[in-house]
DRENVOTOR-532589 format. One line per 2 residues: their letters; for each residue z, x, y of C-alpha. Coordinates in steps of 0.1 Angstrom, whole numbers. Each point is the difference from the previous one (the first is absolute). Example, Ala and Ser with C-alpha at 12.3 -4.5 7.8 and 13.67 -1.06 7.14 Angstrom:
<atoms>
AS) 78 123 -45 ~ -7 14 34
</atoms>
This chain:
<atoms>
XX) 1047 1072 1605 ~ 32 13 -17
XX) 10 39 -6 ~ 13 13 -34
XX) 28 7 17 ~ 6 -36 12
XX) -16 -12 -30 ~ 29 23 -21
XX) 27 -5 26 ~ -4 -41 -10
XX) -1 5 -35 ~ 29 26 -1
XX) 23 -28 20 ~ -11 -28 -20
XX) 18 27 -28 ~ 27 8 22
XX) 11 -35 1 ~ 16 -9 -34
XX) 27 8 21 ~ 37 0 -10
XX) 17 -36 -5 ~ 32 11 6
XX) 26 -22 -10 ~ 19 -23 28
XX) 40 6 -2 ~ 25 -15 21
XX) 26 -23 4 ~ -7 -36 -5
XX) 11 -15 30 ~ -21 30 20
XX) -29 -21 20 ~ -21 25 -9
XX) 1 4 -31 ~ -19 -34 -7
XX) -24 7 25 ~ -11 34 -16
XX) 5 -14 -31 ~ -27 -28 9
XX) -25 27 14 ~ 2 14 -38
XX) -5 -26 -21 ~ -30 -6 23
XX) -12 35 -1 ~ -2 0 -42
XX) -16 -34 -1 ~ -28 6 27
XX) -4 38 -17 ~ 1 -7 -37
XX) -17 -39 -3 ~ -23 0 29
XX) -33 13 -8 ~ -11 29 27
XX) -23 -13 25 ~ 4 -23 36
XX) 26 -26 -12 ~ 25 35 -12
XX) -10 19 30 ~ 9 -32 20
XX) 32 -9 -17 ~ 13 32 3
XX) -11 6 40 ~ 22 -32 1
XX) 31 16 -16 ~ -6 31 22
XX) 5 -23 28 ~ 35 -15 -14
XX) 9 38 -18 ~ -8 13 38
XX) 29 -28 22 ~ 25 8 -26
XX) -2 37 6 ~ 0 -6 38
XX) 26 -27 -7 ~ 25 27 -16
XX) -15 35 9 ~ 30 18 -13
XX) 3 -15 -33 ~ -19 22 -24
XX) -6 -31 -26 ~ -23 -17 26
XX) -18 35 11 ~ -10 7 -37
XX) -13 -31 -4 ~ -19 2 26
XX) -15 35 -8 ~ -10 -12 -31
XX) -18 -32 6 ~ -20 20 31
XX) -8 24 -21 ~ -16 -26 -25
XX) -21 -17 32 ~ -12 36 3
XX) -20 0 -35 ~ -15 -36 14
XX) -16 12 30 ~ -27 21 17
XX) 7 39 0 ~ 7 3 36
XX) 27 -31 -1 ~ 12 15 -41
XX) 9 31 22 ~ 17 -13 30
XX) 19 -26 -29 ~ 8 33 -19
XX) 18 20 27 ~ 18 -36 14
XX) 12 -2 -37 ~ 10 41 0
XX) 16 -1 33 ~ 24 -33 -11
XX) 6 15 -31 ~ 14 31 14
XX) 23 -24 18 ~ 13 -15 -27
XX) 4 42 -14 ~ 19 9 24
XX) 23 -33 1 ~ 6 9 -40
XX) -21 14 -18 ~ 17 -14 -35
XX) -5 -32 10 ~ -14 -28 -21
XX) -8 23 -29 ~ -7 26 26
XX) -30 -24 7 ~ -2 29 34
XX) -9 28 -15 ~ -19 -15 -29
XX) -28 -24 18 ~ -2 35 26
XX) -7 24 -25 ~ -28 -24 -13
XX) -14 1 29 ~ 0 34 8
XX) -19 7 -36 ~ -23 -29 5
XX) -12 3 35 ~ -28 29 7
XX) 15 27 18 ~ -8 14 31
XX) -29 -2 17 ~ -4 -36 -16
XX) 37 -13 -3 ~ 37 17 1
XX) -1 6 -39 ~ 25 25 -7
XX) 5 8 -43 ~ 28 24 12
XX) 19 -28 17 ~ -6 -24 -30
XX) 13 19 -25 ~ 30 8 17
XX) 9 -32 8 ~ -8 -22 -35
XX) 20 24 -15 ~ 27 -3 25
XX) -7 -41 -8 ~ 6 8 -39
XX) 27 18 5 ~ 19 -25 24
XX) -13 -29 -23 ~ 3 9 -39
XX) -6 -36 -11 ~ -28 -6 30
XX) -31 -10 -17 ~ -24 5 32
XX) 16 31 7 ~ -7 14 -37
XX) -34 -16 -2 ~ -9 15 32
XX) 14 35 -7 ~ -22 -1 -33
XX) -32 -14 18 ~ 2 30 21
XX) 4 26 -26 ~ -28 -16 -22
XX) -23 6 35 ~ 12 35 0
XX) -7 4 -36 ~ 32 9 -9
XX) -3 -25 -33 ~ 30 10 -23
XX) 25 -6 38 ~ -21 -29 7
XX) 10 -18 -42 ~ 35 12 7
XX) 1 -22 31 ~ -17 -27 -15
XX) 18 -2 -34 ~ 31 0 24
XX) -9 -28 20 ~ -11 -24 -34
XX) 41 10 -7 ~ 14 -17 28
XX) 14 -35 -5 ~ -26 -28 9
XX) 6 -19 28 ~ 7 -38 -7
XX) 0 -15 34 ~ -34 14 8
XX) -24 -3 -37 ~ -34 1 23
XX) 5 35 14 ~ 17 16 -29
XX) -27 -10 -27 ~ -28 13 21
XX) 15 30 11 ~ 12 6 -37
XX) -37 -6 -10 ~ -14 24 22
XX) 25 30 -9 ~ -11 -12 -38
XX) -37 4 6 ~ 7 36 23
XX) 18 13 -33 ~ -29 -7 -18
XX) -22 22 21 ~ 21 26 -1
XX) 3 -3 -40 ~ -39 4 5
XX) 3 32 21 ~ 28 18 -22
</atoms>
């Protein structure tokens, strides 16, 4: 039988993990880039039009596999490392709670790779999937939550990223957790005032319609 605490620890990572999509810049004749690039398109399409259940969870254990060789194909490229943080930390919403966990912390520990490589990389994708899941996860004893940690660093991620969408999206998810509504519409109007993003329609419209619909709770609460 399942805890509450594994029961909330699953739930809090299947959150955690509308993770940042940061965005995939580099020179066009860079190998990588078209690799990453691939791993992206792949994450929006098997997030955002596959319905949850065993063909998503499957589809995406698959692209853990491929986002996995390309970070041990390049370990000191922070493109690949992000990437790869990002899609294990969506396998961890898609699993039991002992696996979620042990996804969660693979997914921390690459991501603080890719942190300390640069941490205003890709939109500073680092410091903006980390300090989702430092709010998201439980803390300790469960998990390694930390809300300290995560505020410090998504507001490090908005500041290093002014036109980042994740990174405002994220910073105003967290203060709408914390209650902190009139912060948390700041961040949110900010983010619907960045310039949409043409080469990637899928992510942007659902993010966009997400920070639409948290506005609207807050409008409810103030």
């Amino acid at each position: 039988m399942r805890t509450s605490s594994h029961l909330r620890l699953r739930a809090l990572l299947a959150a955690a993990v509308l993770l940042a999509a940061p965005a995939v810049v580099r020179a066009a004749d860079d190998p990588l880039t078209a690799q990453v690039k691939q791993l992206q398109l792949k994450w929006e399409a098997i997030k955002f039009t596959v319905p949850e259940g065993d063909k998503q969870t499957e589809q995406m254990t698959a692209l853990g596999g491929e986002a996995d060789a390309l970070a041990a194909k390049y370990p000191d490229r922070v493109e690949a490392l992000i990437w790869d943080g990002v899609v294990t930390s969506e396998r961890a919403s898609m699993v039991n709670p002992i696996s979620a966990l042990s996804l969660a912390s693979r997914a921390r520990d690459t991501l603080e790779k890719a942190y300390k490589l640069n941490p205003d990389a890709l939109d500073a994708g680092a410091p903006t999937s980390l300090g989702v899941l430092y709010y998201r996860v439980p803390s300790f004893p469960v998990a390694f939550g930390d809300k300290a940690k995560a505020r410090h660093l998504l507001e490090q991620a908005t500041t290093a990223a002014p036109d980042g969408l994740d990174a405002w999206y994220f910073y105003g998810d967290f203060l709408l957790a914390q209650g902190e509504y009139a912060k948390a519409r700041e961040a949110f109007t900010h983010a619907l005032a960045i310039p949409l993003h043409p080469d990637r329609p899928l992510w942007d419209e659902n993010r966009r319609l997400v920070i639409r619909e948290k506005l609207d709770t807050i409008k409810a609460k103030l």
